[in-house]
C-alpha positions as CSV (number, residue, x, y, z in Angstrom):
1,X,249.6,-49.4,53.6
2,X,248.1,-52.3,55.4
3,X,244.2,-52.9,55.3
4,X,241.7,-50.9,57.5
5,X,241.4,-52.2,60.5
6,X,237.6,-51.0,60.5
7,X,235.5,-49.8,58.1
8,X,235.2,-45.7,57.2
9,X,232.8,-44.9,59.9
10,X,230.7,-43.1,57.4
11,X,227.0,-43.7,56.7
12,X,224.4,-42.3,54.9
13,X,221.0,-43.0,54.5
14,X,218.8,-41.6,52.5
15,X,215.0,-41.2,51.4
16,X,216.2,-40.7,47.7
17,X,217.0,-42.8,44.7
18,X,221.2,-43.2,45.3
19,X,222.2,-42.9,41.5
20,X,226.1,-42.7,41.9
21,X,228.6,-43.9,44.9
22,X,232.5,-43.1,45.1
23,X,235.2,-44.0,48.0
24,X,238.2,-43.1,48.2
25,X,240.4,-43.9,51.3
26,X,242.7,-41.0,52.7
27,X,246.5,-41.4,51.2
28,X,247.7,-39.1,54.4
29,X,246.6,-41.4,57.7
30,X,248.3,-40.8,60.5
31,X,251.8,-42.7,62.3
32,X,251.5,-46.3,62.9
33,X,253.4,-47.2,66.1
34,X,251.2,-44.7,67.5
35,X,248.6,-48.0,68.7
36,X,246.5,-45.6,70.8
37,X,245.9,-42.8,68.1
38,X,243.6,-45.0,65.8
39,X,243.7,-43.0,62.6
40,X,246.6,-44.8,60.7
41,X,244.8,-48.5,60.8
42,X,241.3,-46.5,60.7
43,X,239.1,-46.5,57.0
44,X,238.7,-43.1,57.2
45,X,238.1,-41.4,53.6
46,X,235.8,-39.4,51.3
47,X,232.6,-40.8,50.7
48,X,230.5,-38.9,47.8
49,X,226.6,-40.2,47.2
50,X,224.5,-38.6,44.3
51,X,221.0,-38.8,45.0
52,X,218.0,-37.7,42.8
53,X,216.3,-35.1,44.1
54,X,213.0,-33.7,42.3
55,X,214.8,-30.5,40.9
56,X,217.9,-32.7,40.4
57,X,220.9,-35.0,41.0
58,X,222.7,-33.4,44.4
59,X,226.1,-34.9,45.5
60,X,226.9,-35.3,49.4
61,X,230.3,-35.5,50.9
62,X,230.8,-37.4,54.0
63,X,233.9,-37.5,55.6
64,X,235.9,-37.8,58.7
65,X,239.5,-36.2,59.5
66,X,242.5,-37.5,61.6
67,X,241.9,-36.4,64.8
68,X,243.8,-34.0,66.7
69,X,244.8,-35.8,69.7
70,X,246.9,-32.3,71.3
71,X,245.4,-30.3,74.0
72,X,246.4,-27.3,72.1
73,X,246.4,-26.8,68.3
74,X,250.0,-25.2,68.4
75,X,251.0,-29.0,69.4
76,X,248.8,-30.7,67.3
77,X,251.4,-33.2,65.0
78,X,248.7,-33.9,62.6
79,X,247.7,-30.9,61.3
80,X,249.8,-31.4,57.9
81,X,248.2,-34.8,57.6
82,X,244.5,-33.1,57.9
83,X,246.2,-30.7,55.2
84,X,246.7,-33.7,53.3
85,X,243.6,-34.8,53.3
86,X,241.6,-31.3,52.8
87,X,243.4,-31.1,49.7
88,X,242.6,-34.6,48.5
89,X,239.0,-33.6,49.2
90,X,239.3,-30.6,47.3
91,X,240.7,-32.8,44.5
92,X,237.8,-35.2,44.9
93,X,235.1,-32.6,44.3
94,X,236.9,-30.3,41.6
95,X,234.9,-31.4,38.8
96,X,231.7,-31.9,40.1
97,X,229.3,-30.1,38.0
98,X,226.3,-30.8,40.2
99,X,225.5,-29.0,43.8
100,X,227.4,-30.5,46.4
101,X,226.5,-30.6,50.3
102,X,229.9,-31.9,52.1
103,X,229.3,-32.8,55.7
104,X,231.3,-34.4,58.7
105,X,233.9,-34.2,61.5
106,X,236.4,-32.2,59.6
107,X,238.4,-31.6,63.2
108,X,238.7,-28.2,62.5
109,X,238.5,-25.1,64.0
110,X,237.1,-22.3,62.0
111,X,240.6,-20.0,63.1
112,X,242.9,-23.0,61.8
113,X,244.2,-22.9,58.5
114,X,242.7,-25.4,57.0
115,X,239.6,-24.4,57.4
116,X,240.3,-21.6,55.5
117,X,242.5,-23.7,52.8
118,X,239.3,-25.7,52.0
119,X,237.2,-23.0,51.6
120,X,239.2,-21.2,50.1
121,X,240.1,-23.9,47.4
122,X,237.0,-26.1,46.9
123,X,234.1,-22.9,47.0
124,X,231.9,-24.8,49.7
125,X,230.0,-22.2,51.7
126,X,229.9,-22.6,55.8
127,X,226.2,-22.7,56.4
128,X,226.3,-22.2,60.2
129,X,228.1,-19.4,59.2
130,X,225.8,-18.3,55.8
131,X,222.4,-18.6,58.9
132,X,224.1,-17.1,61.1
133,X,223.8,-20.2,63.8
134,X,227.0,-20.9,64.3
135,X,227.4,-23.4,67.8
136,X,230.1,-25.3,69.1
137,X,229.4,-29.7,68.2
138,X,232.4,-30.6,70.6
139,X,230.5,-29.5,73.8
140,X,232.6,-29.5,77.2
141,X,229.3,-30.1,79.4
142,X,229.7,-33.9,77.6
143,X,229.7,-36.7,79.5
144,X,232.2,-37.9,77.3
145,X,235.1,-35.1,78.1
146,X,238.0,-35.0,79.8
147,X,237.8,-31.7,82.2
148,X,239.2,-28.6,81.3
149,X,238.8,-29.3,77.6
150,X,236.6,-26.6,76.1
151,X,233.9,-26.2,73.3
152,X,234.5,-26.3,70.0
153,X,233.4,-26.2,66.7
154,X,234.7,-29.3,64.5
155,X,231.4,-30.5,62.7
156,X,230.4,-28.9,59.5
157,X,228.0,-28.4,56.8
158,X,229.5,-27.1,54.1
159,X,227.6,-26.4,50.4
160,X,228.2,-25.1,47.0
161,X,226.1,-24.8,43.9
162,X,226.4,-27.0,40.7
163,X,226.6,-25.2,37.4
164,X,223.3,-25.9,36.2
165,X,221.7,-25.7,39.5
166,X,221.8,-23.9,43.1
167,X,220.9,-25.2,46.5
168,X,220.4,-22.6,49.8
169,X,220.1,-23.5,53.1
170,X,216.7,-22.3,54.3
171,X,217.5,-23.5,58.2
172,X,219.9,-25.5,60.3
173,X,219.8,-26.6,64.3
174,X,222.1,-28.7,66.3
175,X,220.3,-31.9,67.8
176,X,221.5,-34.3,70.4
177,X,223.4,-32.3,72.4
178,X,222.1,-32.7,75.3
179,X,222.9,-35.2,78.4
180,X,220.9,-38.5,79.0
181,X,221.1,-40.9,82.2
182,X,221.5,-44.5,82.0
183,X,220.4,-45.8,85.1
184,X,222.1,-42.9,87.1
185,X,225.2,-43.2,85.2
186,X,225.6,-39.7,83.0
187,X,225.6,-40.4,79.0
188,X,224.4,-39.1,75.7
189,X,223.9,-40.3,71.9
190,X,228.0,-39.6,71.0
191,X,230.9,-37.3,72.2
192,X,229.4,-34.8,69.0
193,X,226.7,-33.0,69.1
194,X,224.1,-33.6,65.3
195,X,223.7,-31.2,62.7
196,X,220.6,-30.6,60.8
197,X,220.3,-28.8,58.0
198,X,217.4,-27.5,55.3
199,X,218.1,-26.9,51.7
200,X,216.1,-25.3,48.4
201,X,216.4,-25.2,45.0
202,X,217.7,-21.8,43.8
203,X,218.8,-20.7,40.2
204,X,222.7,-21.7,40.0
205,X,225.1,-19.0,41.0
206,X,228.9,-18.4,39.6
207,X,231.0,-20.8,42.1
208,X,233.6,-18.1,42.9
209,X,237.1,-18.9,44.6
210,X,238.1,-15.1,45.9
211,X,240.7,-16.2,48.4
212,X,242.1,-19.3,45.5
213,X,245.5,-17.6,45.7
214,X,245.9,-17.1,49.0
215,X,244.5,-20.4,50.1
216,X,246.9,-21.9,47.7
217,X,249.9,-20.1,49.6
218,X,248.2,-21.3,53.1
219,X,248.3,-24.9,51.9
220,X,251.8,-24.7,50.5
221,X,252.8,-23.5,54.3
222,X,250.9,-25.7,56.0
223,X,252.6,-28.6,54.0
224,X,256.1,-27.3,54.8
225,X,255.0,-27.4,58.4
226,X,254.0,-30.7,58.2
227,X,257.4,-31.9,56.6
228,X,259.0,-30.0,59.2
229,X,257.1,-31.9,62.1
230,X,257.7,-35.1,60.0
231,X,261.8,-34.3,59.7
232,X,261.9,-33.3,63.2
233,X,259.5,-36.6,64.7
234,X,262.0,-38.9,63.0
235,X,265.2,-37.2,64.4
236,X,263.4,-38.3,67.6
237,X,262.6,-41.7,66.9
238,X,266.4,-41.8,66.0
239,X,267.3,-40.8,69.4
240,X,265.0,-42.9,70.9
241,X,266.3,-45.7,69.3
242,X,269.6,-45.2,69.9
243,X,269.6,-44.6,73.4
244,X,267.2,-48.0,73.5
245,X,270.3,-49.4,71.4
246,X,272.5,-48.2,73.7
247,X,270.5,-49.2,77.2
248,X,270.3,-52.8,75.5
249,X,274.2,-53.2,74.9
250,X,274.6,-52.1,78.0
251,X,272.5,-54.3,79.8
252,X,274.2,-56.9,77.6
253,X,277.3,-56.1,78.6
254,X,276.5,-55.9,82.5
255,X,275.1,-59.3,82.3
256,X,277.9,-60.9,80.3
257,X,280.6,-60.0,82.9
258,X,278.5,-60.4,85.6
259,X,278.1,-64.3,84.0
């Protein structure tokens, strides 16, 4: 694998005492002759941050998944590479033993299969879904669109309790969504609307995994999908190049008895 070509794209800033950073760079990235889909020669990873909070060391999770660059998901070519990765992030949070807030652009739909793979697997809780909030983040009205595309929800809070300790979201709202003007030209702070959330101390709960075995069986399809896109993409780059292989001796040929 060649070195980023940028850095992760993830940030965070916080008012607490950072006690503990990890990176870990995605293993599953993307194709790299495709120049325009930026994934492969991104940074993109898992970033964890343990901050001090005054009941506690909490552990955030920021992250950003290969894109899916289809118009429809039943297209999408990427979708065992973001399988990929949600497992390496379930991976990368398996032994945490304090509460964990995991945040981001996962790039998923709450009706794909990931979604419920990484629930399913790692025990984080949708809060949108636990408030009863939930709103689209990837808003068609953006300035930023291309028309026809509709809203959808790809931006996530996710949480989980620690063992010794609980957290519960209390509130959450989504900010920046709307459209700004830049001397008459239409704009707005990013092509993603902002999500904010409030948490509290609570005593810690079990962290249960009810749909582990069935989420297990998800991911072991969706990973035999994905080798099945990858089998089939390189039959076609086969083709391609032969019938480039085949144009060129051609043209060779032409050119030589035409000399």
């Amino acid at each position: 694998n060649p070195e980023p070509a940028s850095g992760s794209g993830l940030l965070v800033v916080s008012k607490l005492p950072i006690v503990k950073t990890h990176f870990e760079a995605f293993k599953a990235k993307g194709h790299p002759e495709r120049l325009n889909h930026f994934d492969y020669y991104s940074g993109k990873g898992i970033a964890l941050v343990t901050v001090e909070a005054p009941f506690g060391a909490v552990t955030l999770l920021n992250t950003h998944l290969h894109a899916n660059y289809a118009s429809t998901q039943s297209l999408d070519e990427y979708k065992g590479i973001r399988a990929v990765q949600v497992l390496q992030l379930v991976a990368s949070v398996a032994k945490l033993r304090t509460p964990l807030i995991a945040l981001g652009d996962f790039n998923l739909e709450e009706t794909e299969t990931s979604y419920r793979v990484l629930l399913g697997l790692s025990g984080l809780r949708d809060t949108a879904v636990d408030l009863g909030v939930v709103q689209p983040t990837w808003i068609s009205e953006s300035p930023y669109k291309t028309v026809g595309q509709s809203d959808k929800r790809i931006d996530y809070i996710f949480c989980r309790d620690g063992s010794q300790q609980g957290i519960e979201p209390r509130k959450m709202s989504r900010e920046f969504a709307e459209a700004l003007d830049f001397d008459g030209v239409a704009g707005g702070y990013s092509d993603h609307a902002g999500l904010v959330a409030e948490f509290a101390p609570v005593p810690a709960r079990a962290v249960t995994h009810p749909d582990h075995d069935a989420a297990l069986a998800l991911a072991a399809g969706l990973l035999d999908e994905g080798r099945a896109i990858a089998t089939q993409r390189q039959f076609d780059q086969r083709l391609t190049s032969g019938g480039a292989l085949a144009v060129g001796i051609a043209t060779y040929n032409t050119a030589r008895f035409a000399a």
